[in-house]
C-alpha positions as CSV (number, residue, x, y, z in Angstrom):
1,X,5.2,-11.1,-18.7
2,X,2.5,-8.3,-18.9
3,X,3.5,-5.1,-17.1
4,X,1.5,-4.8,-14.0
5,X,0.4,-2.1,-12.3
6,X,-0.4,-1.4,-8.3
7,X,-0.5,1.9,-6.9
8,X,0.6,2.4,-3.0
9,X,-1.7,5.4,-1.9
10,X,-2.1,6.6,1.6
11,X,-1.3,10.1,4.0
12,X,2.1,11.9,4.7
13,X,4.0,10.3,7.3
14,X,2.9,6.6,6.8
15,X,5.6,5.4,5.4
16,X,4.0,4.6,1.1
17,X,7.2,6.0,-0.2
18,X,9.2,3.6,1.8
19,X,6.8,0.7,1.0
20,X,7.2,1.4,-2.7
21,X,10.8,1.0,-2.3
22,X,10.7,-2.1,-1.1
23,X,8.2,-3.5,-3.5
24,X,10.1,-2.3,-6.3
25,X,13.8,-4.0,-4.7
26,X,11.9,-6.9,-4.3
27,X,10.6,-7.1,-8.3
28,X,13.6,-5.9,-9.6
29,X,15.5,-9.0,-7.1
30,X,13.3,-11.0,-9.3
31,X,14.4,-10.2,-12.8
32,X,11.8,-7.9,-13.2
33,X,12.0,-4.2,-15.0
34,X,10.2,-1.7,-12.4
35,X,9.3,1.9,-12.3
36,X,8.5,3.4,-9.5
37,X,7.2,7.1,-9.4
38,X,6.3,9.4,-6.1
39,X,4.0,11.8,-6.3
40,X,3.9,13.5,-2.7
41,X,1.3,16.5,-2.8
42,X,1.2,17.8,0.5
43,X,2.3,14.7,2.1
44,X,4.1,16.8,4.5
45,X,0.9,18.2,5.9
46,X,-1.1,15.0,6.1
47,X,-2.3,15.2,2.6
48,X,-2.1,12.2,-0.1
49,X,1.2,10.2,-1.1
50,X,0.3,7.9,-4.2
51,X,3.4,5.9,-5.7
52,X,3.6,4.2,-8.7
53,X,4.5,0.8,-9.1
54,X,4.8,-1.0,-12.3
55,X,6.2,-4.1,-13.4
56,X,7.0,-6.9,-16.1
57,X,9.6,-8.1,-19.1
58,X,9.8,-4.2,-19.6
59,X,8.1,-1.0,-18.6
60,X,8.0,2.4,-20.6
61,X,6.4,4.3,-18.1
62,X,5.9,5.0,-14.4
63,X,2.7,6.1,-15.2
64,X,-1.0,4.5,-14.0
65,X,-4.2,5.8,-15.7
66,X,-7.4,5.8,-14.2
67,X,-9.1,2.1,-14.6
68,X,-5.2,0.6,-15.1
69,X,-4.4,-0.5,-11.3
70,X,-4.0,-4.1,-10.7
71,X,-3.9,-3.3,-7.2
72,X,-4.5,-0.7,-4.9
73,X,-2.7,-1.0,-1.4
74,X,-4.3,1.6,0.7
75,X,-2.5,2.8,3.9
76,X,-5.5,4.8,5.4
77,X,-9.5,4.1,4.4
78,X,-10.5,7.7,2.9
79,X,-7.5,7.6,0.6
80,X,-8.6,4.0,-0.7
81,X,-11.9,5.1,-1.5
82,X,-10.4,8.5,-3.0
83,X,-8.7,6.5,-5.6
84,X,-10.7,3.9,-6.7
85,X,-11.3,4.9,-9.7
86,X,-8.0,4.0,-10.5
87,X,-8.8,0.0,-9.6
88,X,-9.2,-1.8,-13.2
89,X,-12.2,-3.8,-13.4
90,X,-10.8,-7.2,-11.9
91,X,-8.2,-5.6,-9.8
92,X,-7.8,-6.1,-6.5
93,X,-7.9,-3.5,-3.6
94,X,-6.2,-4.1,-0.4
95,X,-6.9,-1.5,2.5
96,X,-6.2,-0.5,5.8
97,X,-8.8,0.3,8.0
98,X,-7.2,3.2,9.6
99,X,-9.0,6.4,9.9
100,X,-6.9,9.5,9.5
101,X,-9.0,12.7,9.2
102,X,-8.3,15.1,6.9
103,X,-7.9,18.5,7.7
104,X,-11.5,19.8,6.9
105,X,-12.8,17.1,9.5
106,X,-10.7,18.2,11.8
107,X,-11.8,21.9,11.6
108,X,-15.6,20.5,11.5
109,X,-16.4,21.7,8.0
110,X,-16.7,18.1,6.9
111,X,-17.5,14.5,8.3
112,X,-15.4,11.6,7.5
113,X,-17.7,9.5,5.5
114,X,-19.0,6.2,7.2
115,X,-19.2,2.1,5.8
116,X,-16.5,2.8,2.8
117,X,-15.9,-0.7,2.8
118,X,-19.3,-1.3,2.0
119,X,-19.4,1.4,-0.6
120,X,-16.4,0.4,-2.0
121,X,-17.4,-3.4,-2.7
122,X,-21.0,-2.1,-3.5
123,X,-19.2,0.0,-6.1
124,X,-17.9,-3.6,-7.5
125,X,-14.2,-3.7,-5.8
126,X,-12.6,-6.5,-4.7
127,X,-12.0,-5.3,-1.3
128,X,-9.3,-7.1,1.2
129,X,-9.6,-5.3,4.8
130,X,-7.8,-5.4,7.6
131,X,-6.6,-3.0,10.6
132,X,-3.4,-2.5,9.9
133,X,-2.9,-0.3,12.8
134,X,-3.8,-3.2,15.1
135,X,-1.4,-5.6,13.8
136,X,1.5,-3.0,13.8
137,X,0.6,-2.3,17.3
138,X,1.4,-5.6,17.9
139,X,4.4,-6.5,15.9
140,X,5.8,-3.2,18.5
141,X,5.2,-0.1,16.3
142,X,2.2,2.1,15.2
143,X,4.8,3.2,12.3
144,X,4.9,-0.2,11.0
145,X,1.4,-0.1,9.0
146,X,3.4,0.4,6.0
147,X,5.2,-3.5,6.6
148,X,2.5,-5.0,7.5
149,X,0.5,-4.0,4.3
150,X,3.1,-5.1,2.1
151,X,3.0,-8.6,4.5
152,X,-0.7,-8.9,3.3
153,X,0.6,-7.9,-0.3
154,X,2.5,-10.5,-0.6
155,X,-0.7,-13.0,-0.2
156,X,-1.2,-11.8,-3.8
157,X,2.4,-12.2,-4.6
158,X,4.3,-15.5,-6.1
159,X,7.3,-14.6,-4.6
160,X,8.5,-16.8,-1.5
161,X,8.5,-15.2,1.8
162,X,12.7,-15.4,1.4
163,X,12.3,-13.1,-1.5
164,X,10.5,-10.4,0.6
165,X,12.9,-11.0,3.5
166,X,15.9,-10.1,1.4
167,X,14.1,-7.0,0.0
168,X,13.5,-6.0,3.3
169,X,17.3,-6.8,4.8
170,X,18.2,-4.5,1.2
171,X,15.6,-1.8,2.0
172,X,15.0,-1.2,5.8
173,X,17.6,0.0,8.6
174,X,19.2,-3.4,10.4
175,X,17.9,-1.6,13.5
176,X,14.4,-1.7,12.5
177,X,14.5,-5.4,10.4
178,X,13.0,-7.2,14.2
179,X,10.1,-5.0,14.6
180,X,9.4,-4.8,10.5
181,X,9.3,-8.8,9.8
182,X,7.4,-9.4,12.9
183,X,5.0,-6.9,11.0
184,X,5.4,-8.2,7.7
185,X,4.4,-11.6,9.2
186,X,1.5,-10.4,11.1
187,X,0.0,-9.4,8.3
188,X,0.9,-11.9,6.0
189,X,-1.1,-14.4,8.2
190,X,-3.6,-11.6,7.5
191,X,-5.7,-11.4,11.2
């Protein structure tokens, strides 16, 4: 197998690190070699967290280069459009819908730009939507974005739905496996 690459982008505090983690359980639960690299910035603060995930036979490096993503799965809408550039020419990008302003919104010295879907598939993506935020809402957490994104990963995934479940009984506290496969199947069936 080919390595493959998808990047996990999104803002502090929505759980990308933890998603990464559980992507990368789940490949290597497959027989897979996987790298999986953090980069945090000022994740603390609100600012971007882009992991690394990459994948195949064998992988030299956690590395993605611009144009190299197989997929992007975007946590918050801004950051999706921030790293498209990254999105190789017949990857696929998968994105919340979320709004999170940045800081310089917030102090009024910028807007949030408006119809980045639009932008983005007018820019040539292959863009798969969905309000993330809704769905976690409803699976009985706001926090849960992060499973239910990997839930509409998976859609692009050949790995059974058991495969994921295990990753996630490996990966998540047993307290919060409920809530997080009602996510994960919420936005599997990808409403």
């Amino acid at each position: 197998m080919d390595t493959r690459n998808i990047m996990v982008v999104g803002v502090g505090g929505q759980g990308s690190v933890l998603a990464s983690k559980l992507l990368g359980r789940l490949l290597m639960n497959e027989g897979l070699d996987a790298k999986v690299s953090e980069v945090h910035g000022m994740s603390q603060r609100g600012g971007s967290v882009v992991t690394y995930v990459r994948y195949g036979d064998k992988v030299y490096s956690p590395v993605i280069d611009k144009g190299q993503a197989d997929i992007i799965v975007s946590f918050e809408l801004l950051e999706a459009a921030r790293w498209l550039s990254y999105l190789a020419p017949d990857g696929q990008l998968i994105t919340n819908t979320q709004q999170i302003k940045p800081m310089p919104v917030i102090v009024g010295t910028a807007e949030y730009p408006q119809n980045l879907v639009e932008k983005m598939t007018a820019a040539g993506a292959k863009v798969d939507a969905v309000d993330a935020l809704a769905l976690a809402e409803e699976a009985g957490s706001s926090k849960a974005v992060n499973i239910v994104m990997m839930g509409k990963l998976s859609k692009y995934f050949p790995f059974s739905k058991e495969a994921w479940v295990r990753a996630m009984e490996e990966t998540i506290p047993e307290k919060f496996l409920e809530l997080n496969s009602r996510a994960f199947e919420l936005g599997a069936m990808g409403r």
